[in-house]
N, C-alpha and C positions, 0 to 999 in steps of 0.2 A: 813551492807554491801550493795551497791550499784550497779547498773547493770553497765559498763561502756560500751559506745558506739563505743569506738576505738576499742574494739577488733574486730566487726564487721567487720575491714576494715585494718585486720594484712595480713599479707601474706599469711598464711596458710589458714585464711575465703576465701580470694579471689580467691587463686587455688582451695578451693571449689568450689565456685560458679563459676569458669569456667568449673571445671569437672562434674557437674550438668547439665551445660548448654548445655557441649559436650556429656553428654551421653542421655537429652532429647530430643537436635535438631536430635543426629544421623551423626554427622558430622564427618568426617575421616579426621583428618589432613594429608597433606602430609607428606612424609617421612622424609623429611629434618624438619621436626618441628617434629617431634614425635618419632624419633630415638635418638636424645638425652636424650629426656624426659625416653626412656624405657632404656638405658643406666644407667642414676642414677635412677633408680628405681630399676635395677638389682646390683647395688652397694650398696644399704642402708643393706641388712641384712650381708653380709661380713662385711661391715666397722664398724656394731653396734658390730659382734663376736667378733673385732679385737678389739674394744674399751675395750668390757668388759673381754675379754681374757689378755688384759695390767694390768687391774686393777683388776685380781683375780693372775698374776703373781709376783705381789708386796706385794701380801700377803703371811708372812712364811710359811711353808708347815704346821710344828706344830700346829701352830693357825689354820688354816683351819681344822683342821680337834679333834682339841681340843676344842671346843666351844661347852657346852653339850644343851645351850637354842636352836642353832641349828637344834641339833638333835629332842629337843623334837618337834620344829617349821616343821621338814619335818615330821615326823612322823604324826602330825596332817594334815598337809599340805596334804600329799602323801594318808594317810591308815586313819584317822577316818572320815575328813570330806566326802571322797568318800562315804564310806561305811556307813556314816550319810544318805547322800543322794541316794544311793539306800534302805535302811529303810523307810525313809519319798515317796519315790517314790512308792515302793511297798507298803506302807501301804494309798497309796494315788490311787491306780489302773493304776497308770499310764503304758502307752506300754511299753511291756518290752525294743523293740529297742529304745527309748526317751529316757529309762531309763538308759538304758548300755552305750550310749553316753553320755547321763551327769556324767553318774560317772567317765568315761574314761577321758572327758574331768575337772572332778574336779581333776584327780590321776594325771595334768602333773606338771612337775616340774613349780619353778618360774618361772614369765617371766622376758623376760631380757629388758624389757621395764624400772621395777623396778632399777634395777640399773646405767639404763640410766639417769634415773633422779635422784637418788641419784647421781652421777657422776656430773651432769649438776646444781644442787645445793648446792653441795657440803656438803653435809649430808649424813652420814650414808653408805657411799660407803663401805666400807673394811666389813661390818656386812652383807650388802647386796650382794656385790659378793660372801660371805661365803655362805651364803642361796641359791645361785645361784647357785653356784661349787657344794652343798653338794647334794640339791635337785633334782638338773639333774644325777650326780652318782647315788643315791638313788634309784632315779624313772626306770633305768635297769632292777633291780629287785623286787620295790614293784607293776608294773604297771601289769607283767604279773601273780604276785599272786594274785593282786587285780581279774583282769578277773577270775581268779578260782572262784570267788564268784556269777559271773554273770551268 
């Protein structure tokens, strides 16, 4: 595998390297430039719901919720890997509040990032919004018995 050098210079690098630039110079764009920009920035997390909301509503009800690797996948997901990691945390000394946050933050559901890309390569979408749909239900209720442990 080879490094390629165009990626350096896709779109996304480049409003990098200008939001870098803008937040080392310290420069305040004006309004009329920077009120669009926070416009669709406030529109990407709706329009990613709406995307992944279309493509968990094409999935039959049955099947969503008939799929047992699913379950065993949030189960691991939601309740042992937390609880892995507050083990290895506590047997590591670490601070309890470091500790309580990472396992809160290992107990959330999937992200829906995952499905975006499944969606956008077109792989594995209808597996991944099941894991999405089950795991965010899921997490309701294992997130506040998880904290019982902490």
């Amino acid at each position: 595998m080879r490094f390629n050098w165009h990626t350096l210079y896709c779109p996304a690098m480049i409003a990098s390297y200008l939001s870098i630039l803008v937040v080392l110079t310290g420069w305040v764009p004006p309004r009329v430039v920077s009120t669009p920009f926070v416009l669709l920035g406030n529109v990407t997390v709706p329009a990613a719901l709406l995307i992944i909301g279309s493509s968990i509503a094409r999935v039959p009800v049955l099947r969503m919720f008939g799929n047992v690797a699913i379950y065993l996948m949030s189960a691991l997901r939601l309740m042992l890997i937390p609880l892995f990691i507050l083990y290895i945390s506590r047997l590591c000394s670490v601070d309890n509040t470091i500790a309580n946050i990472n396992v809160v933050l290992a107990a959330m559901p999937v992200a829906s990032y995952g499905t975006l890309f499944c969606i956008q390569y077109a792989k594995g979408e209808v597996i991944m919004a099941e894991g999405t749909f089950i795991t965010t239900l899921l997490s309701v209720l294992t997130i506040p018995l998880l904290t019982l442990f902490l």
